[in-house]
N, C-alpha and C positions, 0 to 999 in steps of 0.2 A: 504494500500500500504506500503511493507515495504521499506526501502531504508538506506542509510548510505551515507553521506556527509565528503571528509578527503581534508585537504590541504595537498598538494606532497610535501615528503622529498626527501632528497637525492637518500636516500636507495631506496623510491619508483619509482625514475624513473631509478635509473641505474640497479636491480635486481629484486626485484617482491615487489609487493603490501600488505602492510601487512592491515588484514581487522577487525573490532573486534568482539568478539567473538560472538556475539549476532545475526549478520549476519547469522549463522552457520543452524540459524534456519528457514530463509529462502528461504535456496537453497536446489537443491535435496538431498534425504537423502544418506549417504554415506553406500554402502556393507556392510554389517554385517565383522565388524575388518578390514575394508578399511581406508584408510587416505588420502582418496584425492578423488575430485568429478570434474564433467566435466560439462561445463554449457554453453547456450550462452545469449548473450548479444546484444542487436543493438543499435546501436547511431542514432544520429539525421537526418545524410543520408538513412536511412535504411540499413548501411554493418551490416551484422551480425557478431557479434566476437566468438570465441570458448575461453573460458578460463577453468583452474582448478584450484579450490580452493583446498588447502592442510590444513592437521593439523600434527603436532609433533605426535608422536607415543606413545611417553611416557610423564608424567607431563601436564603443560598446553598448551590446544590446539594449542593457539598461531595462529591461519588460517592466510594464505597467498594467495595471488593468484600472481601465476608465469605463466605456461604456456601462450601462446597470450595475457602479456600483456605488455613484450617490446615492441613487433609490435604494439600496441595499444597507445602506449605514444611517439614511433616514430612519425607513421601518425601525430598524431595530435601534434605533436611537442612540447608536454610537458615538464614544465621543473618546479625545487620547485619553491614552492609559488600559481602553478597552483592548482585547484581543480579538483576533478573525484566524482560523484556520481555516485550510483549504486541504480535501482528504481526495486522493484519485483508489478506487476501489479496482480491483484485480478485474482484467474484463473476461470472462467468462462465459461459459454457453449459460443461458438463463439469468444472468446478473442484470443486474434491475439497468432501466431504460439510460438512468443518467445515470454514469462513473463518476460524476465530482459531486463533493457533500462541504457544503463549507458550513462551519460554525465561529456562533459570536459568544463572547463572554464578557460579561459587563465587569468593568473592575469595580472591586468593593474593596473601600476602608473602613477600617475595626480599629481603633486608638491614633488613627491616623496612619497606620501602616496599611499599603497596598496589599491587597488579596486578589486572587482571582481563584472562581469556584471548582 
């Protein structure tokens, strides 16, 4: 299973999600001299998300994922210090329709020290 674990910055909840590069090999392959792929994702409810991960054209890849994922840090009302994982599931004969599962985790303080659940 591959997946990737980030605590949210700034930058990641007010414009897009920067991912690291290693992901890259996870997710569908991108068009031959394409720079950006489309993928979905379901959370814990079962909504499905639509997002696209991007990369730079030129130099280092740098992947982002912008498209649906303001609407996705809206809903769940994220904010920094929160976490977002992203899980790619084994693909399988009979494995459920969507391979990616991402989850959100609100951070929680207890005396002032950061928690997450």
């Amino acid at each position: 299973m591959a997946r990737f674990s980030k605590g949210l910055r700034k930058t990641d909840i007010k414009k897009r999600l920067s991912v690291p590069t290693g992901f890259l090999s996870s997710l569908p392959s991108f068009n031959a001299g394409g720079h950006a792929v489309d993928f979905q994702a379901v959370d814990g409810s079962g909504r499905v998300w639509a997002f696209r991960c991007s990369i730079r054209k030129k130099g280092h890849p740098k992947p982002v994922i912008s498209k649906g994922w303001l609407a996705f840090v809206a809903s769940k009302s994220l904010k920094g210090g929160d976490k977002v994982q992203f899980l790619k599931e084994k693909n399988e004969a009979g494995a459920k329709t969507h391979a990616y599962e991402i989850r959100a985790e609100k951070e929680i303080k207890i005396f002032g020290a950061d928690m997450h659940p």
